[in-house]
C-alpha positions in Angstrom: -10.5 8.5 -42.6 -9.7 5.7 -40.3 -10.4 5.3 -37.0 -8.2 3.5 -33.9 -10.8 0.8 -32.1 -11.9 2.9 -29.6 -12.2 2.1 -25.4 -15.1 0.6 -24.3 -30.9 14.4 -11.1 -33.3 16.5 -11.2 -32.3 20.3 -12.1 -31.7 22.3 -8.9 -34.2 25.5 -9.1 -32.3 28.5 -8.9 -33.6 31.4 -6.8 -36.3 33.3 -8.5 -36.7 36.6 -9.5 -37.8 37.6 -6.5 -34.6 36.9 -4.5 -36.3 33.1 -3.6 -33.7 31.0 -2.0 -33.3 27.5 -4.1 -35.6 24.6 -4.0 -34.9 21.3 -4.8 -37.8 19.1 -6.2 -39.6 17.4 -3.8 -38.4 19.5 -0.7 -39.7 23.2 -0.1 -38.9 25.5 2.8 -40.2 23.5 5.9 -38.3 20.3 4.8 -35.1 22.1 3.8 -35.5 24.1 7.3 -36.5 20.8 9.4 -33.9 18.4 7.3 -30.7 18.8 10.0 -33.3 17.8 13.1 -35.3 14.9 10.9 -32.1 13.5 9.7 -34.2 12.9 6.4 -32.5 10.5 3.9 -31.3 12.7 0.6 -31.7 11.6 -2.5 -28.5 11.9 -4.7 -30.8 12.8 -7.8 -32.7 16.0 -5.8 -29.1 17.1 -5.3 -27.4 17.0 -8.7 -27.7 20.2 -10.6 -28.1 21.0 -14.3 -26.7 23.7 -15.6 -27.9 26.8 -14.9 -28.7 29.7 -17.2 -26.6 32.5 -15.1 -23.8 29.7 -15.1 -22.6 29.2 -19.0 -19.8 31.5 -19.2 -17.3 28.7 -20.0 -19.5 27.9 -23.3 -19.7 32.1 -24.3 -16.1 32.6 -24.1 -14.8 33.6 -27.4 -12.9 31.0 -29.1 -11.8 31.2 -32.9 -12.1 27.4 -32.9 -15.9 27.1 -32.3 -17.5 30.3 -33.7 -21.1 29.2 -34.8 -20.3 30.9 -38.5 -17.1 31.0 -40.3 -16.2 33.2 -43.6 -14.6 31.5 -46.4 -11.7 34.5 -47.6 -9.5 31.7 -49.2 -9.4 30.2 -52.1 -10.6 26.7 -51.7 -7.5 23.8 -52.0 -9.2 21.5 -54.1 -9.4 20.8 -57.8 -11.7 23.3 -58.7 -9.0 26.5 -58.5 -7.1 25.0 -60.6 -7.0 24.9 -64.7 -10.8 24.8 -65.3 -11.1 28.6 -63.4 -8.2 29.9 -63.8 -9.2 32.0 -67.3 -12.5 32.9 -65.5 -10.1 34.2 -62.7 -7.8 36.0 -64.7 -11.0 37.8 -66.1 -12.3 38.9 -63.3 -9.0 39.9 -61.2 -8.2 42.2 -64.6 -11.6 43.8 -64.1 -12.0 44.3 -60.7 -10.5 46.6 -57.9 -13.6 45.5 -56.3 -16.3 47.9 -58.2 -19.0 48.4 -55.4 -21.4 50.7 -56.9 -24.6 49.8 -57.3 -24.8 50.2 -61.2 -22.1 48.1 -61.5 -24.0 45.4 -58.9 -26.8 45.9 -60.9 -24.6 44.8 -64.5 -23.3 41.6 -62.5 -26.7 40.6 -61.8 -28.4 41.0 -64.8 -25.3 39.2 -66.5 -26.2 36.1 -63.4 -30.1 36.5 -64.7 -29.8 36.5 -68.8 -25.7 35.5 -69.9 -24.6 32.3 -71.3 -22.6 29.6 -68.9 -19.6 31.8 -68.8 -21.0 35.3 -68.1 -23.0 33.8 -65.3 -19.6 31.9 -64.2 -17.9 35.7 -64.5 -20.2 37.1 -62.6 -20.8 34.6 -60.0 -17.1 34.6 -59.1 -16.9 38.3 -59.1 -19.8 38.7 -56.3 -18.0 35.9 -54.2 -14.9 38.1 -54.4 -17.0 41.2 -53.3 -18.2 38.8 -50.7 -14.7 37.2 -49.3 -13.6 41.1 -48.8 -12.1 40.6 -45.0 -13.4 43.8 -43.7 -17.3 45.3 -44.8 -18.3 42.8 -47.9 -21.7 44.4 -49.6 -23.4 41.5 -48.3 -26.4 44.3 -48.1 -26.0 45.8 -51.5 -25.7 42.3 -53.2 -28.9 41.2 -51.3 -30.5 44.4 -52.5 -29.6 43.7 -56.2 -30.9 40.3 -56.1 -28.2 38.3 -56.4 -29.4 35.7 -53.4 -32.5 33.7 -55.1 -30.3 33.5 -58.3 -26.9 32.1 -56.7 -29.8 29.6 -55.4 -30.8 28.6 -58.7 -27.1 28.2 -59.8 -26.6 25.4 -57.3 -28.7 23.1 -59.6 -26.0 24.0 -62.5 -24.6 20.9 -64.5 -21.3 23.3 -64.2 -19.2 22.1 -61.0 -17.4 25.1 -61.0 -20.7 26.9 -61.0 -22.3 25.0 -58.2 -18.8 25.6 -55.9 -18.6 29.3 -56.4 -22.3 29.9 -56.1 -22.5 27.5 -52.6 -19.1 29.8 -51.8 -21.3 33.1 -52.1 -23.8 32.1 -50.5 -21.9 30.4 -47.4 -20.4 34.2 -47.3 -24.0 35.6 -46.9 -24.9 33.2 -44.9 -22.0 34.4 -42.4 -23.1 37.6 -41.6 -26.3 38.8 -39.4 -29.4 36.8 -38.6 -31.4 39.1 -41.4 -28.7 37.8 -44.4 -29.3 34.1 -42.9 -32.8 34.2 -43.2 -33.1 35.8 -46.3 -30.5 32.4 -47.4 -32.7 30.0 -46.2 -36.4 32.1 -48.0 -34.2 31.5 -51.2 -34.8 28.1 -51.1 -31.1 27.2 -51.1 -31.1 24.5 -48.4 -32.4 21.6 -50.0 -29.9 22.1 -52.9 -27.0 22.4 -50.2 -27.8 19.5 -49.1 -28.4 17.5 -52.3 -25.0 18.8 -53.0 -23.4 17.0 -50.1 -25.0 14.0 -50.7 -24.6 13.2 -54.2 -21.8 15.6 -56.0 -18.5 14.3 -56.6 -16.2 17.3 -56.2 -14.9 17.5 -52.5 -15.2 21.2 -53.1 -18.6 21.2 -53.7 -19.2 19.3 -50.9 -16.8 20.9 -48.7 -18.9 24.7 -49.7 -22.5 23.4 -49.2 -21.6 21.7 -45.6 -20.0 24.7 -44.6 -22.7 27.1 -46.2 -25.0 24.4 -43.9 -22.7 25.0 -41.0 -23.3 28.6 -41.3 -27.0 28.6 -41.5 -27.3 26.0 -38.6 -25.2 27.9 -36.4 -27.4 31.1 -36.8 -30.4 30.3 -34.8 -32.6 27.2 -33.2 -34.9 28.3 -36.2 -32.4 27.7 -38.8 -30.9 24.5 -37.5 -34.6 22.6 -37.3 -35.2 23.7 -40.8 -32.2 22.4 -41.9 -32.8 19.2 -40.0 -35.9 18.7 -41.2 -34.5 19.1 -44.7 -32.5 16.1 -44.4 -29.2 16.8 -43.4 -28.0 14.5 -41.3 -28.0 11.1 -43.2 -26.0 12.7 -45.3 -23.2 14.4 -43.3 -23.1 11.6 -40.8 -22.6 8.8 -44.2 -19.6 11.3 -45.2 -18.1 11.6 -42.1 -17.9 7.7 -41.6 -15.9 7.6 -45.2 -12.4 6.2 -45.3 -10.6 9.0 -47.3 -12.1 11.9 -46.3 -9.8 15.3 -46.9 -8.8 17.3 -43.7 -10.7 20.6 -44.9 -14.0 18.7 -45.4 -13.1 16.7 -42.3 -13.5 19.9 -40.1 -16.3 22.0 -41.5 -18.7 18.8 -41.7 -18.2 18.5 -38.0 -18.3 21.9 -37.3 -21.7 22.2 -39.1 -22.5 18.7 -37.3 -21.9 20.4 -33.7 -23.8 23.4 -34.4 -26.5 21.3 -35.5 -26.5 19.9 -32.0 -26.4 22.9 -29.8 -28.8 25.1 -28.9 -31.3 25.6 -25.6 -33.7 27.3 -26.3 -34.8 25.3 -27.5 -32.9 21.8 -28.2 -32.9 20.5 -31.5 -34.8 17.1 -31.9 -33.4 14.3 -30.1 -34.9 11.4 -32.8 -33.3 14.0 -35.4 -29.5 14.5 -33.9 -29.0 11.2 -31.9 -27.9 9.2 -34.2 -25.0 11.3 -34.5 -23.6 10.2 -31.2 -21.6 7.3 -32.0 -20.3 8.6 -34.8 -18.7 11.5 -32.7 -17.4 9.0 -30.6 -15.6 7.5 -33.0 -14.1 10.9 -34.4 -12.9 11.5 -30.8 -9.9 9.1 -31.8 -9.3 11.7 -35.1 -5.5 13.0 -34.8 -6.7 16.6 -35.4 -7.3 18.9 -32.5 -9.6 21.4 -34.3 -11.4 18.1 -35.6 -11.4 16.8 -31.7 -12.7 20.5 -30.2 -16.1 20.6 -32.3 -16.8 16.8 -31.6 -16.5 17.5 -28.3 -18.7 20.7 -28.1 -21.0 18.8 -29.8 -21.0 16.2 -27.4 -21.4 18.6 -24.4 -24.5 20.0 -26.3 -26.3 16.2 -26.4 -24.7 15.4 -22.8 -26.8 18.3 -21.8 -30.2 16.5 -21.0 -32.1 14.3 -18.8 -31.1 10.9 -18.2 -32.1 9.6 -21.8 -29.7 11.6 -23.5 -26.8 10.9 -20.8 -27.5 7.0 -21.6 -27.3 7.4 -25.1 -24.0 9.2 -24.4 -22.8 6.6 -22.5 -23.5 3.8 -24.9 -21.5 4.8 -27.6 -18.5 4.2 -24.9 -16.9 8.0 -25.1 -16.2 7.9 -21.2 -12.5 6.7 -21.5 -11.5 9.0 -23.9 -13.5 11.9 -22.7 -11.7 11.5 -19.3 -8.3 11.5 -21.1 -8.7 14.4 -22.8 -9.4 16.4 -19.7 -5.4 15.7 -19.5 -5.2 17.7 -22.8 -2.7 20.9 -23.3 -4.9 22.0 -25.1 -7.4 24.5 -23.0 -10.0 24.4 -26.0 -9.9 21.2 -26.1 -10.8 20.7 -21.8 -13.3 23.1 -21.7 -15.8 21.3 -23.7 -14.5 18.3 -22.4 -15.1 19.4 -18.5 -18.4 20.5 -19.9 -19.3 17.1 -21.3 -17.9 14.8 -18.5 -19.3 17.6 -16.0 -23.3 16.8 -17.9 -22.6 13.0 -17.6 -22.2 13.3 -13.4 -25.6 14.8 -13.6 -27.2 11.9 -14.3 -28.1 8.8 -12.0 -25.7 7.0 -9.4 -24.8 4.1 -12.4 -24.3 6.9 -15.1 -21.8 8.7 -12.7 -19.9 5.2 -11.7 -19.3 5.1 -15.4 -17.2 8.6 -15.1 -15.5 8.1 -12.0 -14.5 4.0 -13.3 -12.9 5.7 -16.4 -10.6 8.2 -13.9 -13.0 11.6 -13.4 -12.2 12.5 -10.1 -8.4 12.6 -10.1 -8.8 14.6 -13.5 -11.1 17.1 -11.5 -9.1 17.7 -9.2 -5.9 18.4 -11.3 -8.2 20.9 -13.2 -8.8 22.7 -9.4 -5.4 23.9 -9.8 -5.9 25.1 -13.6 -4.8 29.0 -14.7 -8.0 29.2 -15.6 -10.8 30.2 -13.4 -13.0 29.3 -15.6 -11.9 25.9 -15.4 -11.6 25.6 -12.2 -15.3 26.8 -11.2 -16.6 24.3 -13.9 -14.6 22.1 -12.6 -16.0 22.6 -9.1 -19.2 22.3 -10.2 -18.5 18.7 -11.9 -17.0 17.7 -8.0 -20.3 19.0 -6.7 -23.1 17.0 -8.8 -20.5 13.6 -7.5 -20.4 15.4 -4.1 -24.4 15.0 -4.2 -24.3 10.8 -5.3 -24.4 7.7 -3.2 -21.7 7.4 0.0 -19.2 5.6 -2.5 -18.8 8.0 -4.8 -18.5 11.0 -1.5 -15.9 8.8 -1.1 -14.0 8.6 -4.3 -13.6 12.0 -3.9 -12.4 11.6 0.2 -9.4 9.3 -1.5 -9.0 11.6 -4.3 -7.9 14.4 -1.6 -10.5 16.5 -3.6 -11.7 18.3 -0.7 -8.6 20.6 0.5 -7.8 22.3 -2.5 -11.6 22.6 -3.2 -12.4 23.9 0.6 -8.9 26.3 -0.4 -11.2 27.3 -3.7 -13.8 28.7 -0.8 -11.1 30.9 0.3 -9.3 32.5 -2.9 -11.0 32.1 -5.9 -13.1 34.4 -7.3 -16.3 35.1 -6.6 -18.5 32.2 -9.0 -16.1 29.6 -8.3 -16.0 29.8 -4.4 -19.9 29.4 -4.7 -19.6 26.2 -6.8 -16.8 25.2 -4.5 -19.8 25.7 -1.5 -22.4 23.3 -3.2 -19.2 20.8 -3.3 -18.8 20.8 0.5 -22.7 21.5 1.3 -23.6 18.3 -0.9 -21.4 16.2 0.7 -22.3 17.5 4.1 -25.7 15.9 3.3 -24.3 12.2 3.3 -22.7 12.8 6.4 -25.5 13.4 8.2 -25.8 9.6 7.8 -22.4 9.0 7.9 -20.8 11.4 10.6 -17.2 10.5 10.2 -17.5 12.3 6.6 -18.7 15.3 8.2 -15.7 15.0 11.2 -13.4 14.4 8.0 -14.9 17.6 6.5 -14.1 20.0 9.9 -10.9 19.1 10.1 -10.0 20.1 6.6 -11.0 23.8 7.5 -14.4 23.6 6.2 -16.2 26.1 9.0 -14.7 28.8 8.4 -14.8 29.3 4.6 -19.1 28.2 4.9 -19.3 31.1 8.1 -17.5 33.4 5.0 -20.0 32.4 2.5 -22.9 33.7 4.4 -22.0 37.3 3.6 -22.8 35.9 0.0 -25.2 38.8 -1.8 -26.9 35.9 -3.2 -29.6 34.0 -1.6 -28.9 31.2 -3.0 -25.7 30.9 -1.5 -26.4 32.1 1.5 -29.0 29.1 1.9 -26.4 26.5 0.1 -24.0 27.5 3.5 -26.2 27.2 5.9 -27.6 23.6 5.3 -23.6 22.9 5.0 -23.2 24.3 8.7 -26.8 22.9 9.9 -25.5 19.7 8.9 -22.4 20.1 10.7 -23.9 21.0 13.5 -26.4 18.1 13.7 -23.2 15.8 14.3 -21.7 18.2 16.7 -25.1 18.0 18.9 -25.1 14.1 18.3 -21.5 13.9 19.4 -21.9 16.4 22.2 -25.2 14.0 23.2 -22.9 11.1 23.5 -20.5 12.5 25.8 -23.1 12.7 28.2 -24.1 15.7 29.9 -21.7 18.4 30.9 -20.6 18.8 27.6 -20.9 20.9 24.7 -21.3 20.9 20.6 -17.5 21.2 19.6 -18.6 22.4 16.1 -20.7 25.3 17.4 -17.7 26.4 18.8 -15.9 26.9 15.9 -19.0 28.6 14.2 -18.9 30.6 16.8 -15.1 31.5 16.7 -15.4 31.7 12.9 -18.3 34.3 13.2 -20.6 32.2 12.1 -23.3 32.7 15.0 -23.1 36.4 14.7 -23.4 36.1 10.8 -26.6 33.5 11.3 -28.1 35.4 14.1 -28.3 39.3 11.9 -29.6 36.7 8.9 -33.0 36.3 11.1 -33.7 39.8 9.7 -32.8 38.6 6.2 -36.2 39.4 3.9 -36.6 35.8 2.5 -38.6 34.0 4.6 -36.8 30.4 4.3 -33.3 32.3 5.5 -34.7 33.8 8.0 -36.4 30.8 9.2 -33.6 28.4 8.8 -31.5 31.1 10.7 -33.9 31.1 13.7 -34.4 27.6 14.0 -30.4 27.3 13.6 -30.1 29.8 16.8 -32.5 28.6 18.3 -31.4 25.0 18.5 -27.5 25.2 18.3 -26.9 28.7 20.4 -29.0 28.9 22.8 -28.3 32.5 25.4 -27.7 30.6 28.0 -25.1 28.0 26.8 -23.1 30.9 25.0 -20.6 31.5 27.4 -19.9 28.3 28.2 -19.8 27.0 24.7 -16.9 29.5 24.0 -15.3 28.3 27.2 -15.3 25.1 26.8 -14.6 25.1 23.1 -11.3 23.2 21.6 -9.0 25.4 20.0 -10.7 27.8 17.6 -9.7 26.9 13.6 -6.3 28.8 12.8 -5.8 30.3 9.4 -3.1 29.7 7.6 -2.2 32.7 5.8 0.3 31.1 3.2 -2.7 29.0 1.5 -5.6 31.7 3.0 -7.3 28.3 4.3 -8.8 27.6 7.9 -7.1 24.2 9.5 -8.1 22.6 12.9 -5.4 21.9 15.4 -6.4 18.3 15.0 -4.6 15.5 13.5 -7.7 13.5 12.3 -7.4 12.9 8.4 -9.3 10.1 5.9 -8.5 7.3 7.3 -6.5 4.8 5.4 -8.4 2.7 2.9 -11.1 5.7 3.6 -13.8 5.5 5.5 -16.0 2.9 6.4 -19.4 4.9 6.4 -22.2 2.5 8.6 -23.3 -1.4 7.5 -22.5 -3.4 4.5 -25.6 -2.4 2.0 -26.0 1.1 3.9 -25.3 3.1 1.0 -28.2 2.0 -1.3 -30.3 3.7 1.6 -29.3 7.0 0.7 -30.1 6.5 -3.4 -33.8 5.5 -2.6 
């Protein structure tokens, strides 16, 4: 198969258990309470967030292109179903209706244990017809005869025809529950799959073991190291790099290669399945879609790590194409892709720059307007972990125009996404408290009003993600009221207060977790005092109108990003805010 020349943080803690509100390393309640009055510096790395466990949805959607085991019910294309089976064929069709019963299991098996080359042939093709039934095979009552340990044994046949329908009976086994799987892999099969793949000269033969291989790997983390540690990869990865390689074998030897590479809990081996990385970015170039959606999925599953992993990612120079696939028409091809480009803006400020350089953002924020909700809270959650990196890239996004149909996400989407959507906005809230323009930019897209709604959130979490959003705004709205000398008033407490913001934070000093409650109180405490109340809400600009075509809030203000962007503090300013 040829290929074209291709183109060159620390994990948020979610709440606990317990109902904790979230952590980030290296700042517990007293900083995260104290951080809109210290005006501490953020690091972009304590704000990017993994992916959390409540939050893969996007990967468990059922899609027929990706199931971790696949059935073989066809009869294979290649050279094998022709003339050299077709009298064992004939013999068996004329026989069978399927028989079922056990006696006449038992008379198949015992024909596999003691006949001559073409009994055993017979027999083996008539238990991978019971097996490629489409709806209840006797996968149980074949185990129970003892068919498994000798199909095994018949993969080290001379007979090609014996080793292809034997692998075939087996890969069906292998495709049903966790207990058939295991009982594959105690038969001592593996090895022999995989000796198959390596040396045999039937694309058949090959094709079967890889996707018998496919099928254990994709069973368990269990079932995957074993077959790593048997070997596998050398292998798969040599046949996948071959010039000429069929479609069918194309696709099930990267579908068993992405299963080998998925899988949490725990990973597979990183020395065992890293070298598969630039060949996947190769195949990304394949023109196949169902070739293209398992090389992506499997590299979203080895994008999914710390930095290391990112950077060995990165190196094999995927970025480019990655981005342009976001573009794809294909939805099973962009969710894996939004998954993999979404891991790599995890990482450090120079692995992100190598996303947004090959065109993330504007991709993100076409996908903000996808059919898919799914979609479109991954893709908010992407815009978030950029939202969290140095000024420059807050303001990629500012000159993307990501934030208005993101802060419109607040408003309409569904529950999930309007809470990725808030850790968007909250983490770019947190540059602008050293860059106050951002934060002014931020209000006048209708940002209050959305954050004041999120506080009814039933999920701590969320609740505490909003409120260091509106601390932060209201930092700048005391520095800007402090400016103006005295007489005047905080401008953006006045629209939390119009918004019902100060009512929502004030009943949240009764909230039962202890950093809410204290957040709120200091929040109240500092930014709504009783006796400036009245003539906060007196003295308040107009209050934030909502617009009830797009459900957003908008400021009567004309203030917008200012053309070119803005110009957030000194030359060299921005490297403050990585260390």
């Amino acid at each position: 198969m040829a290929f074209p020349a291709s183109a060159s943080s620390s994990s948020a803690a979610a709440a606990s258990s317990s109902g904790g509100a979230p952590t980030r390393p290296g700042g517990g309640a007293n900083s995260r309470a104290s951080s809109y009055k210290s005006r501490q510096l953020f690091r972009s790395e304590d704000l990017r967030r993994r992916r959390e466990e409540q939050q893969v949805e996007i990967r468990r959607q059922a899609r027929s292109e990706h199931n971790a085991k696949r059935r073989n019910l066809e009869t294979a294309s290649g050279a094998l179903t022709d003339g050299d089976t077709t009298e064992d064929e004939d013999a068996v069709d004329a026989a069978l209706e399927v028989d079922h019963s056990v006696e006449s299991l038992h008379v198949i098996v015992e024909e596999l244990r003691h006949g001559g080359p073409e009994k055993q042939t017979e027999s083996i093709i008539k238990l991978r017809k019971m097996l490629s039934k489409e709806i209840d095979p006797p996968i149980d009552a074949i185990i129970q005869a003892g068919a498994v340990p000798l199909l095994a044994e018949r993969l080290q046949s001379p007979s090609e025809v014996m080793q292809f329908e034997a692998a075939w009976a087996l890969t069906n086994i292998a495709s049903g529950t966790s207990m058939h799987t295991d009982i594959v892999v105690h038969s001592g099969a593996i090895p022999h799959f995989i000796e198959l793949l390596a040396a045999s000269e039937s694309a058949d033969v090959r094709e079967q073991a890889v996707w018998a291989l496919g099928n254990i790997a994709g069973d368990k983390p269990y079932c995957r190291d074993v077959v790593l540690q048997h070997g596998i990869m050398r292998p798969l990865l040599e046949m996948l790099l071959q010039q000429d390689l069929r479609l069918g074998l194309l696709r099930n030897a990267v579908w068993a290669l992405s299963n080998l590479c998925r899988g949490k809990n725990p990973t597979p081996p990183w020395p065992a399945v890293a070298p598969a990385i630039p060949v996947l970015s190769k195949l990304l170039y394949i023109d196949d879609e169902e070739t293209i959606i398992d090389v992506v999925w499997a590299l979203s599953y080895l994008s999914d790590g710390d930095n290391v992993q990112i950077t060995a990612v990165l190196e094999s120079g995927p970025c480019p194409r990655l981005v342009q696939l976001l573009s794809h028409p294909n939805a099973a091809i962009v969710t894996p892709t939004l998954r993999a480009v979404g891991n790599i803006v995890t990482g450090d400020d120079v692995q992100t720059d190598l996303a947004i350089a090959a065109g993330c953002i504007p991709a993100f924020g076409r996908l903000l307007h996808s059919g898919s909700e799914a979609i479109r809270k991954e893709a908010c959650w992407a815009i978030s972990n950029i939202a969290a990196g140095s000024p420059m890239q807050v303001q990629a996004l500012v000159d993307a125009n990501i934030f208005p149909p993101l802060i419109n996400l607040m408003t309409m989407a569904e529950a999930r996404t309007r809470k990725e959507a808030c850790w968007a906005v909250s983490n770019a809230t947190k540059s602008g408290l050293q860059r106050p323009d951002l934060i002014r930019y931020l209000v006048t897209q209708g940002s209050i009003g959305p954050l004041c709604a999120m506080l009814d959130s039933k999920e701590n979490q969320t609740i505490q993600v909003a409120l260091d959003a509106l601390a932060n705004i209201l930092r700048v709205g005391e520095d800007d009221k402090n400016e103006r000398g005295a007489g005047a008033t905080n401008v953006y407490a006045g629209y939390v207060e119009e918004c019902g913001g100060m009512v929502k934070i004030h009943g949240l000093q009764n909230h039962p977790n202890h950093v809410i409650y204290k957040t709120c109180f200091t929040m109240i405490d500092t930014f709504f005092p009783d006796d400036d109340v009245d003539e906060m809400a007196q003295s308040a600009p107009d209050p934030p109108l909502h617009d009830t075509n797009s459900a957003a809030f908008v400021f009567q203000s004309d203030l917008a990003a200012p053309s070119g962007g803005f110009t957030f503090g000194l030359p060299g300013a921005e490297n403050d805010m990585a260390q």
